[in-house]
Steps between C-alpha positions, in 0.01 A plus 500: 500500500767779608362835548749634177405226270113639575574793418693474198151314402292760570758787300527257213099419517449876514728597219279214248202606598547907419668387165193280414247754599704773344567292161243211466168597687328666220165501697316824495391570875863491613612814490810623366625681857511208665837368640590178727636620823581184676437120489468279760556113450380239794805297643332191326519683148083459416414820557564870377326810625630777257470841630443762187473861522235676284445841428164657396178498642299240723342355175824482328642270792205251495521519163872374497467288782221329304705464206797383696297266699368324160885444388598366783528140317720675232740670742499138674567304224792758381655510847548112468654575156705713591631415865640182564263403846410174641132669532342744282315702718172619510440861396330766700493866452471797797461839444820660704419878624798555648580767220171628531521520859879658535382779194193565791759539797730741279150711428466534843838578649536732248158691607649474803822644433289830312292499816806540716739667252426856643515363896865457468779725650 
């Protein structure tokens, strides 16, 4: 499978799966901050890691992982519904922290910067 038909996949795979957990999912533990940032569909269509983004606390993020984890047959079955594949893949859900993690490396450059601020000529 070409590289751009793969990704098209994954965009189009990512795009369902926010509007179903955004619309649909009306499960409890999955917090309403949470957000799909990517999706990533195996060459041989059968499986899907979905990365989502939550924000909140550590319990919040099981919490919604949890949830997420015990729709995973729902999102799988609406996937095939919706997308025209040869497989319907298998559903799996990662926390992404790359948000997290770029927030934490603006926090501390900008220390840095207020550290060094005065040390300039």
């Amino acid at each position: 499978m070409s590289k751009h038909r793969l990704s098209r996949i994954n965009e189009e795979v990512k795009r369902v799966v926010s509007e179903i957990i955004r619309n649909e999912l009306k499960d409890p533990r999955i917090s309403s901050l949470c957000s799909v940032v990517a999706a990533e569909v195996t060459p041989d269509l059968k499986f899907a890691k979905i990365f989502i983004s939550i924000l909140g606390s550590e319990e919040e993020k099981k919490s919604t992982l949890t949830g997420l984890n015990s729709a995973a047959g729902y999102v799988r079955r609406e996937i095939g519904e919706r997308i025209n594949l040869r497989n319907n893949p298998e559903v799996h859900f990662e926390i992404d922290k790359s948000i997290e993690h770029g927030a934490r490396i603006l926090d501390i450059l900008s220390e840095i910067n207020k550290k060094d601020g005065g040390n300039e000529a």
